[in-house]
N, C-alpha and C positions, 0 to 999 in steps of 0.2 A: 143096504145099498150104498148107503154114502159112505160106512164103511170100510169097505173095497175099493171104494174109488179113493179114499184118502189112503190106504196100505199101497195102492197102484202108484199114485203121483210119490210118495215115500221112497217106493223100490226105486222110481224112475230116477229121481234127484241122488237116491245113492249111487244107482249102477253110472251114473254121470260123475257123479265127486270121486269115485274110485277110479274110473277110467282116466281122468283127469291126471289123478296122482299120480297113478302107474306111468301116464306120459311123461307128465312133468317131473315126477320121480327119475327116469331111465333117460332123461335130458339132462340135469344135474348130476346125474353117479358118470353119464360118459363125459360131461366137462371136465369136471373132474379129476377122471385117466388120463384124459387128453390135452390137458392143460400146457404141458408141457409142447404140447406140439412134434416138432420132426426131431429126432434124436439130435440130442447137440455134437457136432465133430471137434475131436480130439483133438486140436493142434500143435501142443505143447510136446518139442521135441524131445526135453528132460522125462517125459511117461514115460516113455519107449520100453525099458523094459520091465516096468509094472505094465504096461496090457501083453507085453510079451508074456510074459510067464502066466496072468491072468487066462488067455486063448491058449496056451498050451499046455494048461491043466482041462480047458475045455474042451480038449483034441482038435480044438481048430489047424487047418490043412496051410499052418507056418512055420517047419522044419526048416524050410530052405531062407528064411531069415536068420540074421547074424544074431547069436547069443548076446549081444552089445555092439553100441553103436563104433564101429573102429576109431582108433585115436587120431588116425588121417585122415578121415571122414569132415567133407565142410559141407556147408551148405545144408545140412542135416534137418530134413520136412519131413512129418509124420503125417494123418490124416485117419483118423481112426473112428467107427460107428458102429455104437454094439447093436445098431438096431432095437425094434421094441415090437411086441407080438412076432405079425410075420411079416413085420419091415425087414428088408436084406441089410445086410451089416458086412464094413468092411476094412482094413486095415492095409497102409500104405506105406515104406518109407524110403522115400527118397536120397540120394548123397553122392556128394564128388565123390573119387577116389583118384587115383596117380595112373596115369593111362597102361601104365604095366598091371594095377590090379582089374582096372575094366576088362582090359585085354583075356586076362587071366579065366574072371566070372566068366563071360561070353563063350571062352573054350568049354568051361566046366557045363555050363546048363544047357547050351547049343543042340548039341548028341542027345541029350536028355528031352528035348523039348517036344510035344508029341502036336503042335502045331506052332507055326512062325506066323505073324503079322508084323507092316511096317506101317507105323504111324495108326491114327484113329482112334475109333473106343469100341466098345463092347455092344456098341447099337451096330456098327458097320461089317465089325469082324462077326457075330452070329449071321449075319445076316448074306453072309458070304457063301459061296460052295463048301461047303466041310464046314462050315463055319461053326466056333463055340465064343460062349460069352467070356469076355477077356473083362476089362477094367475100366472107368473114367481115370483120366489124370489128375486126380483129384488134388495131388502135390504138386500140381503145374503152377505156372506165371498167368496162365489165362486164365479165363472163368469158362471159354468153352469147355473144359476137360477133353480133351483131343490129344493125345502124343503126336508131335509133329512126326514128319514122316525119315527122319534123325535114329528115330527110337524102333527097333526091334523089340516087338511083344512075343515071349518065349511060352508057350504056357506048357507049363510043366504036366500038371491034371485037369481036367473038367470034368465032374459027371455030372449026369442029367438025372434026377430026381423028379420028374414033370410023369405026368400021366400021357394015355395016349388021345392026342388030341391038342393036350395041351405042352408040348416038349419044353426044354427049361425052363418050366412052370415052378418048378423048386431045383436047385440045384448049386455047386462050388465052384468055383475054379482057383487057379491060383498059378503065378509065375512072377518070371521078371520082365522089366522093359528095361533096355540097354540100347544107350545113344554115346556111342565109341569118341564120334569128334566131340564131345562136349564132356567125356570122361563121369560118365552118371551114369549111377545102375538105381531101378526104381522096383524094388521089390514089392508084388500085392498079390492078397488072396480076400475072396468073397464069398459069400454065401448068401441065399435067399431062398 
């Protein structure tokens, strides 16, 4: 009898010290992962076309990005987030150009564009009639990420990838924003 009682309190202190570990174990492996925290953004405008060619062997949806940053190009912001699991990830680049070439873009993507927004982000325009997820300004002067209301958002594709129930639950988009008086085209595409 005291035998089993001492095998009993034995299992008990194990199935405790295991339980323990396994916690404290899957506490330390996701620190860990996670150490890092939120992806770090790309700022550095000299990348541009290392993540370029990196996302377009990934079939990332940036065709309508410039092959290279143009040599008239000023003011030249990048913003780039490869994302991590199934964090959304997304790439941005900003730049003056000569009001003949703005002019130029704007005619080219315009006809193309299979919806138009003026100013905001991608919280306001889904959120809209018709509405699909567009962009933050993430290469903006502000910290709100907002396109002032200057900037035409052209979005070239969006598809929805989301279940039913859950609609841009997963899903891309991608286009440009084009602010004429201020001669800047801000080229970006997302996924999540």
């Amino acid at each position: 009898m005291k035998r089993s009682y001492l095998v009993k309190i034995a299992m008990i202190v194990l199935f405790s010290l295991g339980s323990l570990g396994v916690v404290g174990g899957s506490f330390f492996l996701r620190k860990a992962f996670s150490s890092s925290g939120e992806p770090e953004v790309v700022t550095d405008a000299s990348r541009y076309t290392e993540i370029l060619n990196t996302l377009l062997s990934k079939d990332y949806k940036i065709k309508h990005f410039p092959i290279q940053v143009p040599n008239d190009a000023k003011d030249v912001r990048i913003a780039y987030s490869p994302g991590v699991l199934q964090g959304g990830s997304f790439f941005q680049v900003r730049m003056k150009q000569s009001p003949q070439e703005v002019k130029k873009l704007l005619s080219q993507y315009k006809p193309v564009a299979k919806r138009e927004f003026r100013g905001g982000n991608t919280n306001e325009h889904i959120n809209l009639e018709n509405g699909v997820p567009t962009t933050f300004f993430y290469t903006g002067d502000e910290s709100e990420e907002s396109f002032p209301p200057s900037y035409e958002i052209l979005v070239l594709n969006a598809e929805d990838r989301g279940t039913p129930g859950f609609k841009w639950n997963h899903g891309s988009s991608y286009g440009v924003a084009i602010d004429s008086s201020a001669s800047e085209i801000v080229y970006w595409a997302e996924q999540w």
